[in-house]
C-alpha positions, 0 to 999 in steps of 0.5 A: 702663601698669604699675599699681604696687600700693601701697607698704605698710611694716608695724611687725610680722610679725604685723601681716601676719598680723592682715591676712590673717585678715581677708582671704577667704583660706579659711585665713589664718595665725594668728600662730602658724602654720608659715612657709610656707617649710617651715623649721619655726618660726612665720612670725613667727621665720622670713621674718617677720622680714625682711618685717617689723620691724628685719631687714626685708629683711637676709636672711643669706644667698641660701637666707633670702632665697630662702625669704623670697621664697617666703613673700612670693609666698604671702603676696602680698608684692609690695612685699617681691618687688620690694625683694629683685629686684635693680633690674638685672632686676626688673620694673616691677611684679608683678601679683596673682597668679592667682585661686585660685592656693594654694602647697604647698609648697617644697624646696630642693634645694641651696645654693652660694656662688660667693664671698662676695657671689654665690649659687646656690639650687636649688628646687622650688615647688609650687602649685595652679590650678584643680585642676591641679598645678604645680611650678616647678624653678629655680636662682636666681642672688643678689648681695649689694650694700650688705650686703643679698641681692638675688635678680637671675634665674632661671639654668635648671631646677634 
């Protein structure tokens, strides 16, 4: 048996914030922190927006999503992972992530549009666990369907 975490549905990007500066995170964002997706402006302009408020989960295209995905796997965003993995190959649920897991970083190394609903991100995630560094090198396969991107699978290593 698969336990679901809670289904939560915030107002307001810095409403995440608010909530991760009262966890035991050592270093919580403050609302005007970087995204931690690398693309320079404040998490509330950047993936905030559609983890949260009127463009929730309307990412523009694969890379947005992609890195909005990333920001979520940093933030412990299930709910959001899960309503952006395309319901062919998401799984039941994700679990929390591992204890002292920190990301580091990501670098997207290319992005293709295989026609107007079908794409591909190339990227490298870093992280570290219990001291160890790690890198996750994939190429990600996305669909558009009902206007909405959909991360579907991991296709090989980047």
């Amino acid at each position: 048996m698969i336990v679901r975490a809670p289904r939560v549905r915030l107002a307001d990007p810095n409403l995440v914030l608010q909530s991760m500066a009262s966890s035991t995170d050592p270093s919580p964002l403050s609302p005007d922190a970087p995204c931690p997706c690398g693309r320079g402006p404040r998490y509330a302009d950047c993936c905030g927006r559609y983890h949260a408020g009127p463009l929730h989960l309307l990412a523009p295209d694969p890379e947005s999503l992609m890195r909005s995905r990333y920001s979520a796997f940093v933030l412990d965003l299930r709910d959001y992972l899960m309503a952006t993995w395309h319901p062919d190959h998401r799984p039941d649920a994700i679990g929390p992530p591992e204890a002292g897991l920190r990301w580091l970083g990501l670098e997207v190394k290319s992005v293709r549009l295989n026609g107007p609903d079908a794409g591909e991100v190339s990227f490298v995630a870093r992280s570290k666990l219990d001291g160890r560094a790690h890198r996750l090198v994939e190429r990600s396969a996305f669909v558009r369907e009902g206007g909405r991107w959909l991360y579907t699978r991991a296709l090989d290593a980047a």
